[in-house]
C-alpha positions as CSV (number, residue, x, y, z in Angstrom):
1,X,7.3,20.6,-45.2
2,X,6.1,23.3,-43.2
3,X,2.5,25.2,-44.0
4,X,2.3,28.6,-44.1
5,X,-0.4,31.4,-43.5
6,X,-1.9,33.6,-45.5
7,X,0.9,36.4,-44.8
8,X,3.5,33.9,-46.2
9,X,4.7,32.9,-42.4
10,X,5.3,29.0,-41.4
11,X,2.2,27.8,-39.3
12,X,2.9,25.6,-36.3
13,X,0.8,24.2,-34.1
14,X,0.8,26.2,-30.4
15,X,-1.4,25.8,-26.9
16,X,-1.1,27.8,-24.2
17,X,1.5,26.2,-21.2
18,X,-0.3,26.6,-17.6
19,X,1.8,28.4,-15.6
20,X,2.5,26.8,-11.7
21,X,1.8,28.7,-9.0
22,X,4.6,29.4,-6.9
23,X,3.7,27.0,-4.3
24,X,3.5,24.3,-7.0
25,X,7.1,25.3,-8.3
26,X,8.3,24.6,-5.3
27,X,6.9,21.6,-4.3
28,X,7.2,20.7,-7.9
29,X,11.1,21.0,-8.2
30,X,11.8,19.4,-4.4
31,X,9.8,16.5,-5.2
32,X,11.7,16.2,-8.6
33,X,15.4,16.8,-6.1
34,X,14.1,13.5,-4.2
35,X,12.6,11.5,-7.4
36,X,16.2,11.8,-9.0
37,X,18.2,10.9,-5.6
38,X,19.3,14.7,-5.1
39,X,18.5,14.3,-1.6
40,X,18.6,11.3,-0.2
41,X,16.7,9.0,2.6
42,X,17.1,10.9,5.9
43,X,18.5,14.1,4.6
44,X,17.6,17.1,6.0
45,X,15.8,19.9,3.5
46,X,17.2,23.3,3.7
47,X,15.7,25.4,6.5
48,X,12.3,27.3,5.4
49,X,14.0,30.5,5.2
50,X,16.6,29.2,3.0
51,X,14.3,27.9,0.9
52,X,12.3,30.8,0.4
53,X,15.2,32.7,-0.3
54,X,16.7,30.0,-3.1
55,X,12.7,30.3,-4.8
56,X,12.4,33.9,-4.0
57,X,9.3,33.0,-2.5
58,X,7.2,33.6,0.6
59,X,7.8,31.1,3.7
60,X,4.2,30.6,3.8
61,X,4.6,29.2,0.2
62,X,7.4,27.1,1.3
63,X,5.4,25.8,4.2
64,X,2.5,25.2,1.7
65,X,4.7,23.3,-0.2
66,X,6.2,21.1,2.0
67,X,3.4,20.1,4.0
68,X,2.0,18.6,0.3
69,X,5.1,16.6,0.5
70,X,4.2,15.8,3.5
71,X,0.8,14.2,2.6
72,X,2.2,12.7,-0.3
73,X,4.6,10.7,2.0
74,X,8.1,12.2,0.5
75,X,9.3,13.7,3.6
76,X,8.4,14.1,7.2
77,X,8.4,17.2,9.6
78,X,9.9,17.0,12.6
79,X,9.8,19.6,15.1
80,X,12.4,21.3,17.5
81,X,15.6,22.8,17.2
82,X,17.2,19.8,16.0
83,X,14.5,18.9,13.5
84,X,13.3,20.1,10.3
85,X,11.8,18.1,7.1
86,X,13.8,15.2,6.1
87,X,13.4,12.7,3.3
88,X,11.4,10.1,3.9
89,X,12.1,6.3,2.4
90,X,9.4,5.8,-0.7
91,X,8.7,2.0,-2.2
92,X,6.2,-0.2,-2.2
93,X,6.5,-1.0,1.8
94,X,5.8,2.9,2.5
95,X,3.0,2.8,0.0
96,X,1.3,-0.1,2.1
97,X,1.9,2.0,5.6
98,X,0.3,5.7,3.3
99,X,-3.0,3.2,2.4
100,X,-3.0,1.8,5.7
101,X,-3.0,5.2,7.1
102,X,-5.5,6.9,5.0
103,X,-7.8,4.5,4.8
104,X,-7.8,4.0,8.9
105,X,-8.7,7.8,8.5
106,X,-11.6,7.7,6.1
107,X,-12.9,4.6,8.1
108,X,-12.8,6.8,11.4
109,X,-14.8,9.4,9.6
110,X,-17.0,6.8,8.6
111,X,-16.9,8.1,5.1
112,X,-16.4,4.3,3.9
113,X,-17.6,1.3,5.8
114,X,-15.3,-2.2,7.2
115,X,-17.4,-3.9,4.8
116,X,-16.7,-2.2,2.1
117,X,-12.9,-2.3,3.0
118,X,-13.2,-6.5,3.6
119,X,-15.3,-6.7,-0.1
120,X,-12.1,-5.1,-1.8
121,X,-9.7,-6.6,0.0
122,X,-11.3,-10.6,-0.9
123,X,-11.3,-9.3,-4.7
124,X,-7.5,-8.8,-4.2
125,X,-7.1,-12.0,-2.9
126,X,-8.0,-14.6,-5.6
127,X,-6.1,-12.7,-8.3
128,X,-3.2,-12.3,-5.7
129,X,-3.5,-16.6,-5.0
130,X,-3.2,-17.5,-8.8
131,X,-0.2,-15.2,-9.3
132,X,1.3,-16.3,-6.6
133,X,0.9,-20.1,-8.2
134,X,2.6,-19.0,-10.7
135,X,5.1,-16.5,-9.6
136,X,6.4,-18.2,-6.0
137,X,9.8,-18.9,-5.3
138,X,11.6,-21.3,-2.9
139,X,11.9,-18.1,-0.3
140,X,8.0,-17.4,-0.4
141,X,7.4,-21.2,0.5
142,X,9.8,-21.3,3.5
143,X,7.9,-17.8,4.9
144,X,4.7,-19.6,4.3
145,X,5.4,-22.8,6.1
146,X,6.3,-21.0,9.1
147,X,3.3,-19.2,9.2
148,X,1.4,-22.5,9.0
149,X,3.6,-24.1,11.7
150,X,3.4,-21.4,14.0
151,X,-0.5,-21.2,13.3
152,X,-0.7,-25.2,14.2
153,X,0.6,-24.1,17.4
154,X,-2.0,-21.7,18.5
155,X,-5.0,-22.2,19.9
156,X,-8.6,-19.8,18.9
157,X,-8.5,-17.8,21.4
158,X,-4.4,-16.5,21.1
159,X,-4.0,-13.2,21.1
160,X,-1.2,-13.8,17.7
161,X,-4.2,-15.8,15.7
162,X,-5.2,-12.8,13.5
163,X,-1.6,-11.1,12.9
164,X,-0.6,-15.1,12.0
165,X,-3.6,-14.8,9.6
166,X,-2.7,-11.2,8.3
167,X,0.6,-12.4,7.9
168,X,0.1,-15.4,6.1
169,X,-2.2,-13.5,3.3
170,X,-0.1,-11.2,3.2
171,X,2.9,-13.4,2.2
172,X,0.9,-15.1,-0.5
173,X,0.4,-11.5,-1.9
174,X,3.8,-10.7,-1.7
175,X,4.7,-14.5,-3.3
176,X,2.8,-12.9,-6.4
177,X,5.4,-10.5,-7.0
178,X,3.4,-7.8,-7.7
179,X,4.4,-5.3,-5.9
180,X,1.2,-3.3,-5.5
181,X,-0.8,-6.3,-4.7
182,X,1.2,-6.8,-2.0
183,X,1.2,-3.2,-0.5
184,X,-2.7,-3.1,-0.9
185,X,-3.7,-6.6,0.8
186,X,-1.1,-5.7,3.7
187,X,-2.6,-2.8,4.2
188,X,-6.4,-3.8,3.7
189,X,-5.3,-6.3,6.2
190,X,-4.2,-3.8,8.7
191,X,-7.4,-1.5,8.0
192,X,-10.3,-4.0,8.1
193,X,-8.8,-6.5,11.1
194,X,-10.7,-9.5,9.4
195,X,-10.8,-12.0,11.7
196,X,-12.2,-9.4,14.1
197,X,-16.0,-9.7,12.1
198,X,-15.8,-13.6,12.2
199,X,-17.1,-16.0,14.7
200,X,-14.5,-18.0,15.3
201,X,-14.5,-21.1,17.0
202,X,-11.9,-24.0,17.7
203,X,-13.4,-25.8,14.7
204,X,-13.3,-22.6,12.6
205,X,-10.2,-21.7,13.4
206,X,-8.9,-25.7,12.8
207,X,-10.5,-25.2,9.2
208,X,-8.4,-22.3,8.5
209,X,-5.5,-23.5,9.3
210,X,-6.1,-26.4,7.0
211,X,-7.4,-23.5,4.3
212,X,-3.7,-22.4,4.3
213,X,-2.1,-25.8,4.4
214,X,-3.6,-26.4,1.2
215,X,-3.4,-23.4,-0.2
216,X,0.3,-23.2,0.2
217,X,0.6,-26.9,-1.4
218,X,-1.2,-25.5,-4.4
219,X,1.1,-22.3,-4.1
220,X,4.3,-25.3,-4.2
221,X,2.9,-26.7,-7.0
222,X,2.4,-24.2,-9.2
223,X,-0.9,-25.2,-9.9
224,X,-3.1,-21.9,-11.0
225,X,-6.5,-23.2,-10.7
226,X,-6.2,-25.3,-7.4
227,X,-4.8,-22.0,-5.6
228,X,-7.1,-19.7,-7.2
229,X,-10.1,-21.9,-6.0
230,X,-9.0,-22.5,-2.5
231,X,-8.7,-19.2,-1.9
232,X,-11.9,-18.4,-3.7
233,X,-13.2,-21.2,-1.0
234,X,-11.4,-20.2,2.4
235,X,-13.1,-16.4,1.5
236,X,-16.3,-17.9,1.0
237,X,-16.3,-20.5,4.3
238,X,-14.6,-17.2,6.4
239,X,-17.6,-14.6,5.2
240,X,-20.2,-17.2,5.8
241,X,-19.7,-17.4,9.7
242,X,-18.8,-13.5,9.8
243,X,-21.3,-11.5,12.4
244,X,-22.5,-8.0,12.3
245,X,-20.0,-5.8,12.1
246,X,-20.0,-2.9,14.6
């Protein structure tokens, strides 16, 4: 039942509603258009002028607005007479390549350090090896094994040794099936270049290779613990013959 006031009249409870700016309402209701598959991967936006005139806005606000969408990875500008803003692609694959990209930024601006990056990215990694124990299936073991195999072939000094390596942490992220995991550690793999900071010899680079072969068996296996301390293991034996980093 409602209450009432001291006049007689029903009392409700109210709050004040912020009201978007029109740059927000714009951006706001063309994000929504791609969220809700109004517009499509690769579909062009309407021009800026015809979007100002459909918001009855400025096309500064327009421009505002679009370049937000921009940086939050929904569409991408392409300039000329044949281009315009067009819908970018969003899952978890474009959320790797936006982390990848801003982090490569902040690290440039040396606003963060590769250590700090490499910490994060090894406190990914064990969680990421026991899900993955768990969560594999027979697909994840056949991209795994060929990693390994092609790694066998390799010698320290190939120029392929760390994208094999990337690669091959990478898979066991994505074998956890989480989703974000995976995006993160790819793209923490891609920022901090790992094997770059490591002194790695022919007997180092032997020991890693028999890291993975073991770590993949566990993967097989499904057994939690062995995969989660392997990993825990080939992180520690890695970081202990790192150098200096630059």
């Amino acid at each position: 039942m409602a209450t009432r006031t001291s006049d007689g009249s029903a009392r409700a409870e109210f709050a004040p509603t912020p009201v978007l700016r029109p740059r927000q309402q714009v951006e706001s209701q063309i994000r929504e258009a791609i969220l809700s598959g109004q517009f499509a991967q690769g579909d062009r936006l309407p021009s800026e002028t015809r979007l100002a005139e459909r918001f009855g806005v400025s096309r500064a606000t327009v421009r505002e607005a679009l370049q937000s969408l921009v940086e939050g990875g929904l569409i991408t500008k392409v300039p000329g007479a044949t281009g315009g803003s067009f819908v970018e692609f969003v899952d978890h694959h474009k959320l790797s390549q936006l982390v990848s990209d801003r982090m490569s930024s902040i690290l440039d601006l040396g606003s963060i350090r590769h250590d700090e990056v490499a910490a994060f990215r090894d406190l990914l990694e064990i969680p990421c090896a026991r899900l993955a124990a768990l969560n594999r299936t027979d697909d994840d073991l056949v991209a795994l094994r060929e990693v390994i195999e092609r790694e066998k072939a390799t010698t320290v000094d190939d120029p392929s040794v760390p994208h094999l390596n990337a690669e091959f942490h990478s898979l066991v992220a994505q074998a956890s099936q989480n989703r974000v995991m995976a995006a993160f550690v790819s793209a923490l793999h891609r920022v901090a270049h790992p094997l770059a900071f490591i002194n790695t010899d022919a007997e180092v680079g032997k020991q890693a290779v028999r890291h993975h072969i073991k770590l993949c068996a566990a993967i097989q296996e499904h057994d939690v613990d062995a995969a989660t301390e392997l990993m825990r293991k080939h992180l520690d034996y890695m970081n202990a013959h790192a150098r200096e980093r630059g």
